[in-house]
N, C-alpha and C positions, 0 to 999 in steps of 0.2 A: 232379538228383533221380533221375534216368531208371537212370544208372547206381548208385545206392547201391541201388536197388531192384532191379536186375540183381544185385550184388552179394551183397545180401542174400539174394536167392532161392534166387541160384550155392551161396552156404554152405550151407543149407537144405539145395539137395539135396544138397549134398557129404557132412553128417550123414546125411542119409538114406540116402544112394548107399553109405556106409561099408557098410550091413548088404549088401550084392550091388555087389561091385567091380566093375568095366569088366574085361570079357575082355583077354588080351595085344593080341588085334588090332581091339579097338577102341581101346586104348591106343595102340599105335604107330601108325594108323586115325591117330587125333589129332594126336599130335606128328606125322607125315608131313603133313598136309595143313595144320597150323598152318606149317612152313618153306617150305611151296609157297604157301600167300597172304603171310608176312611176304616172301617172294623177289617173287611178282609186284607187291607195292603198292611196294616198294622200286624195283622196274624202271621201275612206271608213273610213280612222283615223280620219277625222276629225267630220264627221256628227254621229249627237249624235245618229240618227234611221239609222244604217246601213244594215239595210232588206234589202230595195228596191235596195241595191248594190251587194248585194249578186252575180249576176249577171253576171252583167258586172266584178267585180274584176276576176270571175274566167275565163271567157271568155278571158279577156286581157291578165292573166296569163298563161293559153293554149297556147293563139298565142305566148306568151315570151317565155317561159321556153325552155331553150336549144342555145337559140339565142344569149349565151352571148360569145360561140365560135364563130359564126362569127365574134363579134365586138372585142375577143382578135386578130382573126387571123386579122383581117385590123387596128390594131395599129400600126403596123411597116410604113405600107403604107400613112394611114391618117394623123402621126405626126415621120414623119423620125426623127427630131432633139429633141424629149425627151427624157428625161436618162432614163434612167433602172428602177430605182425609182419611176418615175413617169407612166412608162409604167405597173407595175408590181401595183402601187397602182389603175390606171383604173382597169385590168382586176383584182381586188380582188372586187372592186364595181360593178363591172358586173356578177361577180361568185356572190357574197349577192346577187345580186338583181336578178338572176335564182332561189335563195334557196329563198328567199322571195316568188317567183311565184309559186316554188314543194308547198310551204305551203301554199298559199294563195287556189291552186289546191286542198290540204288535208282538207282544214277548209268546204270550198265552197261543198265538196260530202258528209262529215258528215254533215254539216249544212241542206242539202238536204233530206237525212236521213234521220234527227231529227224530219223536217216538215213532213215529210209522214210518219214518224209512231207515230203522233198526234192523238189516239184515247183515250178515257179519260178511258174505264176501264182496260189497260195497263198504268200505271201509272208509274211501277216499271222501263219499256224498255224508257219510257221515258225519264225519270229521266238518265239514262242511256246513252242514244243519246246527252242528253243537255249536260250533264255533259262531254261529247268526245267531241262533238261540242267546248263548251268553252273550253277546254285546247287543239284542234288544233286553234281555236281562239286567244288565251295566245301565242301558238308556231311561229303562222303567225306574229301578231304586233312584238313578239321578234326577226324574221327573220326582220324585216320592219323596224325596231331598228339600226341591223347590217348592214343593207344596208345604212341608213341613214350617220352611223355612219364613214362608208368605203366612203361614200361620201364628206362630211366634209371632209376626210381626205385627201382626192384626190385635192379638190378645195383646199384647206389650203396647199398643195403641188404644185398645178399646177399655186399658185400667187405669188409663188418665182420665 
């Protein structure tokens, strides 16, 4: 429900955004920090020690999250001759992959948490922290999933 409403807003303003397009360099702004979070959550899923990413995933996802209204509202302009369809299936991949970032953003501050409130005779807060930690962890790869999957779907439409 979360994202049709994402979705639906995304359009929204992309009609609206139409009358004041996004400057060049908030465009490229966009697309640049869209291939620097799809790069880091790619590096974070796959490396079996994903600490030392910690990092950078949330850093990349700061610079993204939000950024995927500029790249609905420069659809019209970047690919004038795609249907509707295919217009409508980018910006659902670009709404996942902002909700990817809000979570990757959620995981990255209780993971932070977690580490500093490492004292060993609170044991209970810990247990506690880790336990929030992994299930915005769990939330992140599942956002990461959805994005993946809005991807697929888009390329799988865009080679017809």
């Amino acid at each position: 429900m979360t994202t049709r409403l994402l979705l639906a807003a995304s359009l929204a303003f992309s009609t609206a955004m139409a009358q004041t397009w996004p400057t060049k360099s908030e465009i490229d702004d966009a697309r640049d920090s869209n291939k620097a979070f799809t790069d880091a959550m790619v590096k974070f899923r796959k490396a079996a020690d994903w600490t030392p990413l910690v990092d950078e995933l949330e850093n990349t996802a700061k610079h993204y999250v939000g950024k995927s209204k500029i790249q609905i509202a420069t659809l019209d302009r970047e690919f004038p001759d795609a249907s509707p369809e295919l217009k409508t299936k980018a910006s659902l991949m670009v709404v996942k992959l902002d909700e990817a970032a809000a979570q990757a953003i959620c995981f990255s501050q209780v993971y932070h948490k977690t580490m500093a409130s490492l004292e060993p005779e609170d044991t209970e807060h810990v247990l506690a922290y880790a336990k929030q930690a992994e299930t915005e962890r769990l939330k992140f790869i599942s956002a990461a999933k959805q994005w993946a999957k809005a991807a697929l779907d888009f390329a799988g439409m865009a080679k017809k």
